[in-house]
C-alpha positions as CSV (number, residue, x, y, z in Angstrom):
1,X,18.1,-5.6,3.2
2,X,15.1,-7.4,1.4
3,X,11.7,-6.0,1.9
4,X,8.9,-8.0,1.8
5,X,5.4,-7.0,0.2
6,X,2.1,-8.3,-0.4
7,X,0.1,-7.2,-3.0
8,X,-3.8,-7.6,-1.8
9,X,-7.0,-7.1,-3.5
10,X,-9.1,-7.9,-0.3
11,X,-11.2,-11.1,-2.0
12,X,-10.5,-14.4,-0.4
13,X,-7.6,-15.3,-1.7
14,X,-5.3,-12.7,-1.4
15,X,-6.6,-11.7,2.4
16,X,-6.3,-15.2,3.7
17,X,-2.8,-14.9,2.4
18,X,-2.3,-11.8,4.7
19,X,-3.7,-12.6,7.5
20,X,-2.0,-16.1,7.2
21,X,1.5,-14.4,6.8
22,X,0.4,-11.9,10.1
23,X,-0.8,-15.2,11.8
24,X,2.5,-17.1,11.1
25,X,5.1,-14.0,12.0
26,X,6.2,-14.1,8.5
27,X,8.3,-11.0,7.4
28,X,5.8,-8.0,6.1
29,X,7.1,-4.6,5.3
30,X,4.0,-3.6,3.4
31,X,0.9,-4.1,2.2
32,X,-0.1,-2.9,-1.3
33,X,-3.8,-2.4,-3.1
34,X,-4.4,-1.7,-6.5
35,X,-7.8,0.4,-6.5
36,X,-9.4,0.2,-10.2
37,X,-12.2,2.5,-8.7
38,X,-15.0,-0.1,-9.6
39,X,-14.3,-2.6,-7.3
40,X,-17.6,-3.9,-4.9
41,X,-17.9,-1.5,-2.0
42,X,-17.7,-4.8,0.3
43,X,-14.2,-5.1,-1.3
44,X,-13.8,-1.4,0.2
45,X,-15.2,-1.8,3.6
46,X,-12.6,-4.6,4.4
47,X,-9.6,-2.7,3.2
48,X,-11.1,0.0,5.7
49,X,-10.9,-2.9,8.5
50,X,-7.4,-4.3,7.6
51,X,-5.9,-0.7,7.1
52,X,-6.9,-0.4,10.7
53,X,-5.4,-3.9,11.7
54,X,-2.3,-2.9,9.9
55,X,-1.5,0.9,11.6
56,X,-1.3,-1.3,14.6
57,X,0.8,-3.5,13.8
58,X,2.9,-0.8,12.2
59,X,3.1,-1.9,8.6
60,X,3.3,0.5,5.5
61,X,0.2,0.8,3.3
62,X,0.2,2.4,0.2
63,X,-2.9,2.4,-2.3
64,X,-2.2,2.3,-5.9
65,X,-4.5,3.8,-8.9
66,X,-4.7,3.6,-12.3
67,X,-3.0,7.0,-14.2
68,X,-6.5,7.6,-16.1
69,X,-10.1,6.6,-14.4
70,X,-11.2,3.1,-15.6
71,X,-14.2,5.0,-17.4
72,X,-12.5,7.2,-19.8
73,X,-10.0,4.3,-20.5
74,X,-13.1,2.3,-21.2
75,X,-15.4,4.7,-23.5
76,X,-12.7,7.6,-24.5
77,X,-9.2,7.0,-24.5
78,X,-8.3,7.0,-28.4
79,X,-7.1,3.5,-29.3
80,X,-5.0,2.4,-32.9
81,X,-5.6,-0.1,-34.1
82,X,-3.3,-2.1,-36.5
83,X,-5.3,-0.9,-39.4
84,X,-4.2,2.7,-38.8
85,X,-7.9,3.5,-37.7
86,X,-8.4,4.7,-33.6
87,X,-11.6,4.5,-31.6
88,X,-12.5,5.5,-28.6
89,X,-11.9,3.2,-25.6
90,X,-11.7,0.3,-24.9
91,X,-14.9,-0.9,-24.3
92,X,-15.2,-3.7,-21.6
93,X,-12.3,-5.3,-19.5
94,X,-12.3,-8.8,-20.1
95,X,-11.8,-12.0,-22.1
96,X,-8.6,-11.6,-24.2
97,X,-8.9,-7.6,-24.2
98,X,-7.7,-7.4,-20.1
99,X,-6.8,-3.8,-20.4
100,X,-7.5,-3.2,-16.8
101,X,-5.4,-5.7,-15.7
102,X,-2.6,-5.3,-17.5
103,X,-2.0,-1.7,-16.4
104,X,-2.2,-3.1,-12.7
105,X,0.5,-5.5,-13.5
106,X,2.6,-2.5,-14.9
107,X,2.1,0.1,-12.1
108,X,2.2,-2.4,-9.2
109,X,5.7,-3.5,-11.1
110,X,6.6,-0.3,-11.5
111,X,5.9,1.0,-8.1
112,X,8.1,-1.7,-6.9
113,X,11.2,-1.3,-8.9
114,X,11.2,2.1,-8.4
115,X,11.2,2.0,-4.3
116,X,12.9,-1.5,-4.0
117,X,15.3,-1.7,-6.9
118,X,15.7,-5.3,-7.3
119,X,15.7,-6.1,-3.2
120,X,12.3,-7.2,-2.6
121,X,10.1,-10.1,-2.5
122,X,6.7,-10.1,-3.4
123,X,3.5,-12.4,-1.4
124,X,1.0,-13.0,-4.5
125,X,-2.4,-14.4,-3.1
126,X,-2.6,-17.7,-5.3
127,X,-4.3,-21.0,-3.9
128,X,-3.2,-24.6,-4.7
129,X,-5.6,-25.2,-6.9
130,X,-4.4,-23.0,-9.1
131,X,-1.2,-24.2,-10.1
132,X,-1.5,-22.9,-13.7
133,X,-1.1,-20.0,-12.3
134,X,2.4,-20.1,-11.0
135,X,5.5,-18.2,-11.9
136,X,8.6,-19.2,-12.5
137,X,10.1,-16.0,-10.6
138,X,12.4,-15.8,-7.5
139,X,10.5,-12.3,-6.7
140,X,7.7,-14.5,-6.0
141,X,6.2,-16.0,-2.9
142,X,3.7,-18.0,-3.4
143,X,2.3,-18.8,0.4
144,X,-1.4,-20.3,-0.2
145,X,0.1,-22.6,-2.9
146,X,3.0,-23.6,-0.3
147,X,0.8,-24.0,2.8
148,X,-1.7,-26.1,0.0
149,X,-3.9,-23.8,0.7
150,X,-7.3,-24.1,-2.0
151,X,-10.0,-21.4,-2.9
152,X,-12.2,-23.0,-0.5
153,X,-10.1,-23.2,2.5
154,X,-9.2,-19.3,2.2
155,X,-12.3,-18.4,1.9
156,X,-13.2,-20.6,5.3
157,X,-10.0,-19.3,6.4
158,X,-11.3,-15.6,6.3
159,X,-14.7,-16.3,7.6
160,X,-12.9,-17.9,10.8
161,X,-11.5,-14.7,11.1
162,X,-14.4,-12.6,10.9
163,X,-14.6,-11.5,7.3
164,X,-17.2,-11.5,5.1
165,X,-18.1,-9.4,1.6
166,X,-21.5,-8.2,2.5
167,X,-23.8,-6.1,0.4
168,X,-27.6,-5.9,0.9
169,X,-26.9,-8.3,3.4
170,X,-26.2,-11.2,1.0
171,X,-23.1,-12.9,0.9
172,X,-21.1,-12.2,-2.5
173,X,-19.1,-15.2,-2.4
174,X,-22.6,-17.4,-1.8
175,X,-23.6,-16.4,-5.3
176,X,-20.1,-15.2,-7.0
177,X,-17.0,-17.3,-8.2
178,X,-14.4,-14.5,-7.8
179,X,-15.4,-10.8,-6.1
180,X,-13.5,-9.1,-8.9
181,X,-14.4,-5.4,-10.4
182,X,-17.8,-5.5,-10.5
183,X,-18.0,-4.4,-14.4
184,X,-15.3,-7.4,-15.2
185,X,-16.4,-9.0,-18.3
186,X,-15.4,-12.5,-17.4
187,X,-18.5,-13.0,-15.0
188,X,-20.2,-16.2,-16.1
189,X,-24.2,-16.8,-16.8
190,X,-24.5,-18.1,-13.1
191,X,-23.1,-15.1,-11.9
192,X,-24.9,-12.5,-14.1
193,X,-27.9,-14.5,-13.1
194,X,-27.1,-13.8,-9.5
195,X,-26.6,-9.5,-10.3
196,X,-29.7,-9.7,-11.6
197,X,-31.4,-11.4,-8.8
198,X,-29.6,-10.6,-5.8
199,X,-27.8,-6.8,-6.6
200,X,-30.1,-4.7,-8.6
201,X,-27.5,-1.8,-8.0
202,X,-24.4,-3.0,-9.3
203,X,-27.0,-4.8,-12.4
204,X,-28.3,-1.0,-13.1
205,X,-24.6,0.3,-13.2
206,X,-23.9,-2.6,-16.1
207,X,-26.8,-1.5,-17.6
208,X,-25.0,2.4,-17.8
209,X,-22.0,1.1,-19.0
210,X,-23.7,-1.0,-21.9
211,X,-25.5,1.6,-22.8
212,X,-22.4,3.8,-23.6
213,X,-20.4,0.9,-25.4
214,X,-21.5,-1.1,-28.9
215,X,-19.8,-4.3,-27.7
216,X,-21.9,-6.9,-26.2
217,X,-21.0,-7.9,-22.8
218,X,-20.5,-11.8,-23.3
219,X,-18.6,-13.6,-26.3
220,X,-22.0,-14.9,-27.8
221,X,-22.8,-11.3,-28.8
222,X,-25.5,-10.8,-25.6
223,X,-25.6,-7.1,-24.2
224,X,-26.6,-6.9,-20.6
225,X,-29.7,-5.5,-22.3
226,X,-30.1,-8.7,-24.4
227,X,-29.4,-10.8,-20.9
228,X,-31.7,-8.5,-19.0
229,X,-34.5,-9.9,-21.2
230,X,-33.8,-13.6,-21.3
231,X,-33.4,-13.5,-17.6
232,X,-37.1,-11.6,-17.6
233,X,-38.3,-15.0,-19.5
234,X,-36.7,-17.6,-17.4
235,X,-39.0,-15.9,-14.7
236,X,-42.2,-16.4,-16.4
């Protein structure tokens, strides 16, 4: 018999899908979260609430983690390069170098093969506005895309339903585009700007990180040292 599985990260996207597919009586076996370990802790205390939400409805949860910690991939894991040479890590996650989420990909994949064969179908939280995101692959159900769901309705989808990704009682989607790790290297200017201004904590834990790694944070060669400064000026 097919089982049916959603794989959820707990941002807007892929929680709106759950709770839509809850909401519509659609077939859910379980519910699956990949835990990098540096996701925000806002991310954490609404997995805490739908874990909850899910032991009463009797659905299997499972939590999924990365073989090494996402630091000593980062700074010490030895890496070859084609040259024959190997460093240490692999510095940031991010931009064409998407180490983190490529071992997701393979574990969650993984996972799945190995505890539903080839009989399973898979809910994957992407909106309609995303198209170029889609998959041509019968394992996929694509829900949010199907129901024309966009980034902006999920998000008021979740706050309808009393979500929200709190921390230091701001908002994270009022000044973030996607409530990803918190160390991902594909933030944007705006919301680097916005770490700086708005969460000092999660800005001081970039500033850790930098410290241990030679590679700038952004493509343009700034460092989050090199941003801490220019955002300094644009106060003055």
């Amino acid at each position: 018999m097919t089982k049916y599985i959603a794989s959820c990260s707990f941002g807007k996207d892929s929680l709106a899908m759950l709770l839509l597919i809850l909401e519509k009586n659609k077939p859910l076996d379980e519910v699956i979260f990949y835990d990098t370990g540096m996701e925000f802790q806002a991310i954490y205390n609404i997995r805490d609430k739908v874990v909850k939400l899910l032991k009463e409805k009797e659905i299997k949860y499972t939590e999924l983690k990365p073989k090494l910690s996402f630091e000593y991939v980062m700074f010490e894991k030895p890496v070859k390069h084609r040259n024959g040479t190997i460093s240490k890590g692999y510095s940031w996650c991010g931009g064409r170098c998407r180490w983190g989420t490529t071992e997701k990909n393979t574990i969650i994949k993984k996972y799945l093969k190995e505890n539903y064969n080839d009989d399973y179908k898979e809910y994957v939280g992407i909106a309609y506005d995303e198209p170029n995101r889609i998959k041509d692959d019968t394992k996929k159900i694509y829900l949010l895309y199907d129901l024309k769901y966009t980034e902006k309705d999920c998000l008021r989808y979740c706050y309808s339903k009393g979500y929200s990704w709190e921390e230091d009682g701001i908002d994270l989607y009022s000044i973030l585009d996607r409530v990803s790790c918190w160390c991902c290297a594909n933030k944007n200017l705006k919301e680097l700007r916005a770490y700086y201004k708005y969460l000092p904590t999660y800005w001081n834990k970039l500033k850790e990180l930098q410290s241990k790694t030679e590679r700038p944070f952004r493509n343009n060669k700034e460092s989050i040292f090199d941003l801490e400064e220019r955002f300094k000026k644009e106060e003055t």
